[in-house]
N, C-alpha and C positions, 0 to 999 in steps of 0.2 A: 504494500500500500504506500503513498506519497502522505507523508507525514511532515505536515511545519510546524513548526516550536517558537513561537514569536519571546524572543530575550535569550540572551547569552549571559546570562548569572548563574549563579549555581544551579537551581532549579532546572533552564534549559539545559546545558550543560551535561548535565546530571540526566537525563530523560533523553536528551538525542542519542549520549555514548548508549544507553541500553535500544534503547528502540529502533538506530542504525544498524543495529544484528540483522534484522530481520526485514527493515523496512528502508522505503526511498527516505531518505529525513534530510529537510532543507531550515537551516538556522534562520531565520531573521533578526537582524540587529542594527543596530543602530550607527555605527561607527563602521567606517571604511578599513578602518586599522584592523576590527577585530573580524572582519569579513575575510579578509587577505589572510589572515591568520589561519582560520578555519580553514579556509581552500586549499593552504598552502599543508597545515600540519595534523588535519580533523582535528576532535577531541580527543586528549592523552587522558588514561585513568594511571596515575600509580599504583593502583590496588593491582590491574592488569600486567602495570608495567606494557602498553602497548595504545597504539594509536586505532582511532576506530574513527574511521571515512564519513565524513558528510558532505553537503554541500553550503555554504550561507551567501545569502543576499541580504542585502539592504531592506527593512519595513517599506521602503515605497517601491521595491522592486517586486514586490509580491505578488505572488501565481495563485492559482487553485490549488487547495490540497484538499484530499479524502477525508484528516480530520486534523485540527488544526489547534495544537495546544498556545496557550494565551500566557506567560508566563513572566509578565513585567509584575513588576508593585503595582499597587493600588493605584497609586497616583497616576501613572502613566498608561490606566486602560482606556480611559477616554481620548486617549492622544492616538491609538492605535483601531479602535472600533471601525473610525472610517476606511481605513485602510482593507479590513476585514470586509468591509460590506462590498467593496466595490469589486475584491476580486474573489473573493467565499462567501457569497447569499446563497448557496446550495450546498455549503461545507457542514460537518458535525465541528462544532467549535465547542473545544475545553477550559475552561477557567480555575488555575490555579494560583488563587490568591491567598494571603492571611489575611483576613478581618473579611468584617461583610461591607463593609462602604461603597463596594460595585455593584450593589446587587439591585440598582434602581437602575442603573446603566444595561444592564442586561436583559431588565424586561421589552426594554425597546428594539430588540433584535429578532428576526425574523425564521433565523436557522432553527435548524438542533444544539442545545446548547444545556451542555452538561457542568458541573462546578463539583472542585475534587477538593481532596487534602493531600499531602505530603506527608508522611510518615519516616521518609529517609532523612538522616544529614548529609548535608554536600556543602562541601568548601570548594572556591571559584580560587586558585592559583593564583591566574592568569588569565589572558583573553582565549587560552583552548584547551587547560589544565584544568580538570576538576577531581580532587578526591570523596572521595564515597564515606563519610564519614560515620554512618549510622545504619544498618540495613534496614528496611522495612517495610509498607506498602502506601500506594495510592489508589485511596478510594473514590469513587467516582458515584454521583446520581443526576437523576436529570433534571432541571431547571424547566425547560418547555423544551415540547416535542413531546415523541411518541416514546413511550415508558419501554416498551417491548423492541425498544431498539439498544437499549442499554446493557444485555446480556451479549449480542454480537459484539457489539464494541467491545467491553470487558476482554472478552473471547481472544478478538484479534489484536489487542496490547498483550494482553497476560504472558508474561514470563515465569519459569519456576524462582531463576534468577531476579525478575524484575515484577513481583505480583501487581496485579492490580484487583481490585473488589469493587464491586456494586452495593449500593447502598439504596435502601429504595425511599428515603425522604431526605430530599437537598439540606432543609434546612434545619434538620437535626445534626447530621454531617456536620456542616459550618459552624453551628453554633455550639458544640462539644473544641474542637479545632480553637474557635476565637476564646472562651475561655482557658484552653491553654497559652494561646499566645499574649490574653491581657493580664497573664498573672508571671510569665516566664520571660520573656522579651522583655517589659521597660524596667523589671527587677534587673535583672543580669544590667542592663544597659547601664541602670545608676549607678548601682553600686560594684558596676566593670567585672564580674563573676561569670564564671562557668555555670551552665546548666543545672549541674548536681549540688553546686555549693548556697544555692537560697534558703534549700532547708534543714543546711548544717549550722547555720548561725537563727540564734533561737528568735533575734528581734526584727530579721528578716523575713523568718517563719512566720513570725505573727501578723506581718505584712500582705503576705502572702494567701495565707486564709482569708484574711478582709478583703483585698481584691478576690479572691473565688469566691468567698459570698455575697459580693455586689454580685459581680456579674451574673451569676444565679438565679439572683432576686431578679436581675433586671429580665432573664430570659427565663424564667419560669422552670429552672431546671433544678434537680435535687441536690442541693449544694454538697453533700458525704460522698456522694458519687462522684459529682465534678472534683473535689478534692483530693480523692483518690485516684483520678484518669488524669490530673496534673503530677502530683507526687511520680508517678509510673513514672508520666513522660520524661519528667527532669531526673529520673534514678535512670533511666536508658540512654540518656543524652546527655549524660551527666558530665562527660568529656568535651561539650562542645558548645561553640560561642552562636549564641542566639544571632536571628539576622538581624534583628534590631542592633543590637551592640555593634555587629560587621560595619553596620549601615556607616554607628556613629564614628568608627574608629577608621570609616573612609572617607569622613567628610562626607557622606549621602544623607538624603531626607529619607525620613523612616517612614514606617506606617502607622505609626503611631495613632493618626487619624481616622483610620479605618479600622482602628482597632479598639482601645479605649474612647477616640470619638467617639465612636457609634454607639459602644455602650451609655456613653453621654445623652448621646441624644435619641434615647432612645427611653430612658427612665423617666419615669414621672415624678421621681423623689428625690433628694439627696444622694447621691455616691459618692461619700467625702474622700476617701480612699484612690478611687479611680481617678477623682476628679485632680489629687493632689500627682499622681505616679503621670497624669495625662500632663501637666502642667509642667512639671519637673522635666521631661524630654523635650517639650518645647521649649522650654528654657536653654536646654541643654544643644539643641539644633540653631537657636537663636545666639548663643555664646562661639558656636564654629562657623557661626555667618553661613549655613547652610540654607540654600536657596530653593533649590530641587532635590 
């Protein structure tokens, strides 16, 4: 199958080396430099020790593909939609974001259009270097479109090496995902920590529970549960720097907004907590004179 992967970050990266096994996969990115790159060297994995062949072009250079994963940040889906529309209004289009903030943006699209999570770590080198940092799965459901189309797609990703799962409600998917990422991301971010080390420090911990039970409250989910599906996740990834922290430590804008934003603005009450860890990153992105 002709597979595009819109973003050359970890995530793409990460998703072309596996999916170029098997399938046509064409990068789209943004920069000249990192296109040349790709052409010239594929994607290298360390874990492989080996280069795995693709093709990349430019986001305005873009073709039709069979299904077309979407894999910028938050902020930069709107910048890319049109692009999508004008040459895949007949594509299965993928959305792999953290937070929900795109999720108004996607009602207005006309495809099949499915929105996953990530369950792997992947660290981005370079412009064609990506290591595999965490093994795990991408689950997938579907947004709009036809439900019974979700098991062939699954199907024709799925790797033993590279799983992928179906899920059959988008926005339980998403909303298990965003409270991991508003309790794990701007923690590590502030106070510059690995994954695992939030809830070795007891005043961190305590932190950390108060963001899980806003967020909770604010999406109606069983706060011992969500508590226990964050603990997991930071004791598995407990080796590894959240992308928020990447973000700040490369001078990039975070998601901060798509992520505790949304929980913002999305409660009817108080979330002093969020409100405070949400305010703190912006501070923190406003201090690096970060723009974008």
């Amino acid at each position: 199958m002709n597979i595009g992967i819109i973003g050359g970050g970890s995530t793409g990266l990460l998703l072309g080396s596996h999916l170029a096994v098997k399938h046509n996969v064409t990068i789209y990115v943004r920069r000249e430099q990192q296109k040349k790159t790709l052409n010239e060297n594929g994607i290298f994995s360390p874990e492989s020790n080996k280069s795995i062949i693709v093709k990349s072009l430019l986001i305005s250079e873009m073709h039709r593909e069979d299904y077309l994963f979407v894999c910028v940040k938050q902020h930069h889906v709107s910048q890319v939609i049109p692009f999508i529309n004008q040459t895949n209004i007949e594509s299965t289009v993928i959305f792999l974001q953290n937070g929900m903030g795109h999720i108004n943006l996607l009602q207005k699209l006309t495809q099949t259009v499915l929105v996953g999570v990530v369950e792997h770590g992947a660290l981005r080198k370079n412009d064609h270097i990506v290591s595999h940092t965490g093994k795990g799965v991408i689950k997938l459901a579907v947004f709009s479109g036809d439900r019974d189309d979700l098991d062939p797609i699954v199907n024709n990703l799925h790797q033993h090496q590279f799983p992928f799962r179906g899920s059959s409600d988008w926005e339980s998917l998403l909303q298990g995902k965003l409270i991991i990422n508003a309790v794990i991301n701007p923690l590590t971010s502030l106070f510059n920590l690995k994954n695992g080390d939030i809830f070795k420090n007891v005043y961190i911990h305590n932190i950390a529970c108060e963001l899980c039970r806003e967020a909770s409250l604010v999406l109606g989910l069983d706060f011992n549960q969500q508590l226990e599906r964050v603990q997991e996740v930071a004791d598995k990834t407990g080796n590894n720097i959240s992308s928020m922290l990447k973000d700040l430590q490369e001078n990039r804008k975070t998601e901060i907004e798509a992520i505790c934003g949304y929980l913002i603005n999305q409660s009817n009450h108080p979330i002093p907590y969020t409100t405070f860890i949400y305010t703190s990153i912006k501070a923190m992105e406003k201090q690096k004179e970060i723009k974008e």
